[in-house]
N, C-alpha and C positions, 0 to 999 in steps of 0.2 A: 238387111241384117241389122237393123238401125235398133231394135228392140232386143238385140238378144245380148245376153250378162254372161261373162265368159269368168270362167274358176280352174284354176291350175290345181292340181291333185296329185298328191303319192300318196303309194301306202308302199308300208312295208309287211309280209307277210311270212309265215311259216313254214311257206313249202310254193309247189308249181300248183296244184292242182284246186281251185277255187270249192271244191266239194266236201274234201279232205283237212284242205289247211285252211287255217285263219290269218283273218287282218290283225299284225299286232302294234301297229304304227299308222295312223292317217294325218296329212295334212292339205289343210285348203289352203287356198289363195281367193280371194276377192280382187278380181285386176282391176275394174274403176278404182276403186281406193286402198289397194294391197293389202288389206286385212287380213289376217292369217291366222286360221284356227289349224291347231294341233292336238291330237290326243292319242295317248297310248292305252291300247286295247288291253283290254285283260282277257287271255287265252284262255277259253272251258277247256281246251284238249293239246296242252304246252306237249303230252307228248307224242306228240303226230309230226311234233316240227321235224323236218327234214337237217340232219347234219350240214348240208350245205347251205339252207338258209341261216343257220345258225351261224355258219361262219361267215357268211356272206354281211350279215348285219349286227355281229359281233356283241350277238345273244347268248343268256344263259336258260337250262330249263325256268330256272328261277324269275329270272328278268320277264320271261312271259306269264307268270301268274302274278303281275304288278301290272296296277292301269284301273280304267276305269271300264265298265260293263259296257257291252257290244249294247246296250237297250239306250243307256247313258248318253254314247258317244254318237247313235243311230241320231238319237230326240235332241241334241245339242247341234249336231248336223243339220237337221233337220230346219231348226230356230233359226242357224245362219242363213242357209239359202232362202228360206222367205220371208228375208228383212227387204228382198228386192220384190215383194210382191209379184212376183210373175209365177208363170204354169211350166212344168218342166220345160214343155214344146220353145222358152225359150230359155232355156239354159244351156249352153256349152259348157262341158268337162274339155280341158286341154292335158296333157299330160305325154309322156315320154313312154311310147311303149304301150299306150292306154286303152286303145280298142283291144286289142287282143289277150292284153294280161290285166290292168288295174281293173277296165271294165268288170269282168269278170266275179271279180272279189269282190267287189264295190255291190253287186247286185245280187251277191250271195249275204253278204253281210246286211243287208240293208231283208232281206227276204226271211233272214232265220231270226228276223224280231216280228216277223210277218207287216211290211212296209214295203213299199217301193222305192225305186233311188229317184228323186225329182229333179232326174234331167233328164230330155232325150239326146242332145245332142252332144259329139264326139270330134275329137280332134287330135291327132299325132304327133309330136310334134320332130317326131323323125321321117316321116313326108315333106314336113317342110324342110328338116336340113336335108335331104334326098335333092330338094327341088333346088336348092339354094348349093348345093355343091357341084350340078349340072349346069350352073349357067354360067360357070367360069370362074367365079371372080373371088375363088380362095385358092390362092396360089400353091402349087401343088404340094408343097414342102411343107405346109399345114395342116393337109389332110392325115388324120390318123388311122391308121390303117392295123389290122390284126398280125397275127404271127402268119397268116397266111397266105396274106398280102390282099385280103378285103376290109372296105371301108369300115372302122370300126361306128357303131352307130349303139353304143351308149351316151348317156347325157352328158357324163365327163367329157368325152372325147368330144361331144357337139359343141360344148362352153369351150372347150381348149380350139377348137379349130376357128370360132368365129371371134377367138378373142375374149371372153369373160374371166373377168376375176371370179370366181365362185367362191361360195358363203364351204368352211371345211364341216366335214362331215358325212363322204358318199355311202349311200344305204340309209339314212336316216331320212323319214319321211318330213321334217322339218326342214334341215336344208336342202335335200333334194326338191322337193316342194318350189322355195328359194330360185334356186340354182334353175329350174324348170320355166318358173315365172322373167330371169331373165332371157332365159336363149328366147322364149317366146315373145318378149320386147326387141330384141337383138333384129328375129326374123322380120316378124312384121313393120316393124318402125322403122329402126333405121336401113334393113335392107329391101325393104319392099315387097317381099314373098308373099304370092297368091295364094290365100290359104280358103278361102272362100269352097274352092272347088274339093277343097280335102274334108270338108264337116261330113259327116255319117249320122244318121235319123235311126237311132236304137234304143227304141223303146224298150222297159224293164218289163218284161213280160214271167209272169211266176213259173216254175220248175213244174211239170205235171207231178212230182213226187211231193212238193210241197206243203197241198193240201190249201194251195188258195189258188182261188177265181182268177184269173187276166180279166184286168179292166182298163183298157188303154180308151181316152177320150182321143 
């Protein structure tokens, strides 16, 4: 895995549903050299947002018709990731939650400027505090747990349970971003977490309603 460039990612968005809402918040990370591109999206359809995103990231309708154009933020995306010369096949996205939900966005947003996302590959980084709270060695009085008494497995509670000072700001894909890029230093470096076995090969294949070709090399 000697060639592949790994990038920490949040967005913040307007709702759950990647077809419906928008991305109104992106930030990368560059993990060889922590470089970190941030931009705020300017929303075509502020009013789809969901009340509870709205509170959740402490938006106004207004706040989301500010930013710069999904085509903008796609083609400056775009410039970052191949300053590393490589082919998606070796890109890793890392992120908090990331197959299931950021993915998602990320390949709708990247799709409604008619583009692909140039990574395939994927990584969790709540698999690895999964794996990393199974092996023992966070004493139990650390682990944060919900009102229900299951393990809480937000990224807050991930940085609080292995110890991070984290950058303030939860819901903003800036320091979340941040905050993301350490637990994923925390896991891998200093505690040694297998993460190898956790990468997923998900390639951006286009929407059949979209009106473009899949062309996966």
């Amino acid at each position: 895995m000697s060639r592949i460039k790994y990038y920490i990612i949040d967005t913040e968005t307007t709702g759950l549903n990647p077809s419906f809402h928008e991305v109104s918040e992106i930030g990368i990370i560059r993990c060889d050299d922590r470089v970190q591109l941030w931009k705020q999206v300017k929303c075509f359809h502020p009013e789809r947002a969901s009340l509870d995103a709205l509170a959740i990231t402490k938006k106004t309708m207004n706040d989301l018709r500010i930013g710069e154009s999904k085509y903008e933020v796609v083609n400056q995306a775009d410039r970052f990731f191949n300053e590393d010369g490589l082919k998606p096949s070796n890109r890793c996205i890392v992120g908090h939650n990331i197959v299931s939900f950021d993915r998602k966005f990320l390949h709708s947003l990247w799709e409604s400027v008619g583009k692909k996302f140039p990574a395939n590959l994927w990584l969790d980084t709540i698999h690895l505090t999964n794996d990393f709270i199974k092996t023992g060695n966070i004493p139990e009085e650390k682990i944060v747990k919900t009102a229900t008494g299951k393990i809480s497995k937000t990224l807050s509670s991930a940085c609080d349970m292995l110890g991070i000072k984290k950058f303030s700001g939860a819901h903003n894909a800036k320091s979340d971003s941040r905050n993301n890029f350490l637990l994923w230093k925390s896991l891998v470096e200093d505690h040694k977490v297998n993460y190898i076995s956790h990468i997923k090969t998900i390639p951006h294949v286009f929407s059949e309603d979209s009106g473009q070709e899949a062309d996966i090399d």
